[in-house]
N, C-alpha and C positions, 0 to 999 in steps of 0.2 A: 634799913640796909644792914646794920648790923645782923641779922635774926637771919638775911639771905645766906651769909656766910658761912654759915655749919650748912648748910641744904647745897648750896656750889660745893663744899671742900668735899660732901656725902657722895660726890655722885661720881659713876665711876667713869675711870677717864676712857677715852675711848684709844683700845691697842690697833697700831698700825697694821695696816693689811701684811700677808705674805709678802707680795708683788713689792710694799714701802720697805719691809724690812730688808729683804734683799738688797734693793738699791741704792737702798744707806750701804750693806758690805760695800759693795760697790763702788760708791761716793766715798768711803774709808778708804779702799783699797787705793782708788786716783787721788786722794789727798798724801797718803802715806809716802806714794812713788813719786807722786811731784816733790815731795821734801827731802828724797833720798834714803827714803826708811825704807830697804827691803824686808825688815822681818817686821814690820808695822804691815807693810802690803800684806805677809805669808799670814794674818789673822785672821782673815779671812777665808783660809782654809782651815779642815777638818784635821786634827793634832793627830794623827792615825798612821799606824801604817799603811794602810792602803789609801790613802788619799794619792789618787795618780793625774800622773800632769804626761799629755801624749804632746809630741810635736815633730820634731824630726825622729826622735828616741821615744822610749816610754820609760817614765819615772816613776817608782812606786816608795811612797813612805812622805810625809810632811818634811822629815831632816834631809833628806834626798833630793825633795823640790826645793829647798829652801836652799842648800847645797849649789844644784843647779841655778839657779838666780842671781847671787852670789859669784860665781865664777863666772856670767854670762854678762855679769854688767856690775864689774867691779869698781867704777866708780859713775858721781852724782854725774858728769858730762855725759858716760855709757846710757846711762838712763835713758837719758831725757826728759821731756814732759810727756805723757800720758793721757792719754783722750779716751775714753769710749763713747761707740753713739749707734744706733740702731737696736738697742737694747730691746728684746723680746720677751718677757718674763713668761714661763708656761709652767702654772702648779702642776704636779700630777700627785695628787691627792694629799692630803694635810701634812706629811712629813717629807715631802719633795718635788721641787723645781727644775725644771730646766730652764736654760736663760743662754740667748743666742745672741750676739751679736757683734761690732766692730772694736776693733783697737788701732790708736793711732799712736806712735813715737814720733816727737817731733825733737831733732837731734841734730849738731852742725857734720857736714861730713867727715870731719875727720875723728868723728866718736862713734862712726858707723852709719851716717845719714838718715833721713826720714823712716820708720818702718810703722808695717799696716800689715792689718790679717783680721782674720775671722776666728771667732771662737764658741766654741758651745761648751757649758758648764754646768756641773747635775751638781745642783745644792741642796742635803740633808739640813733638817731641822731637829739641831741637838742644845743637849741641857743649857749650851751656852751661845745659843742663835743658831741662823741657818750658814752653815758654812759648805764650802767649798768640797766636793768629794770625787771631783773627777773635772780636770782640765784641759779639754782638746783646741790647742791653739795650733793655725796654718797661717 
């Protein structure tokens, strides 16, 4: 048994698909927002100027969206809990994703009630994972 041990620790580990690593952002991003961390959630984006977030406006720049988020749910009850589900993952070719699918807020009404939308998301694959580089939320 002993002798297996250098031949297991030699072999190489096997790296998560695209489609896994993404998900994890993702599964980060809904851990982060459930504990009230908006700038734990904004890690998930691309540090860039042009990382843009559309929605009723267009946002351009990571301190911008981060900005906006910030003032749009300035505290832990605004939040809510956070749900995504429908989740689509579509590579388009080794250094980017698109990723489609639902958001839920579940929130009492008087922090602004339940909300839900759709979202499509183009994730780059940079030196420090695949992150976020364009957010069209309705």
């Amino acid at each position: 048994m002993t002798r297996l041990l250098p031949l297991l620790l030699a072999l190489p580990l096997v790296a998560a698909s695209p489609e896994q690593q993404i998900r994890q952002v993702l599964d980060d991003q809904v851990a982060a927002w459930n504990r009230g961390d908006i700038r734990g959630y904004m890690e998930g984006y691309d540090k860039s100027e042009s990382t843009t977030f559309v929605g009723a406006t267009i946002t351009k720049g990571h301190a911008e969206v981060l900005a906006g988020y910030l003032k749009r749910y300035p505290t832990r009850e605004k939040m809510g809990t956070l749900k995504f589900s429908g989740l689509d993952v579509r590579p388009l070719g080794s250094d980017y994703a698109a990723v489609i699918g639902r958001f839920h807020l579940d929130r009492p009404a008087e922090a602004g009630g339940e909300a839900g939308g759709i979202f499509t998301l183009l994730f780059h694959k940079t030196s420090r994972g695949w992150k976020i580089i364009l957010d069209h939320t309705s």
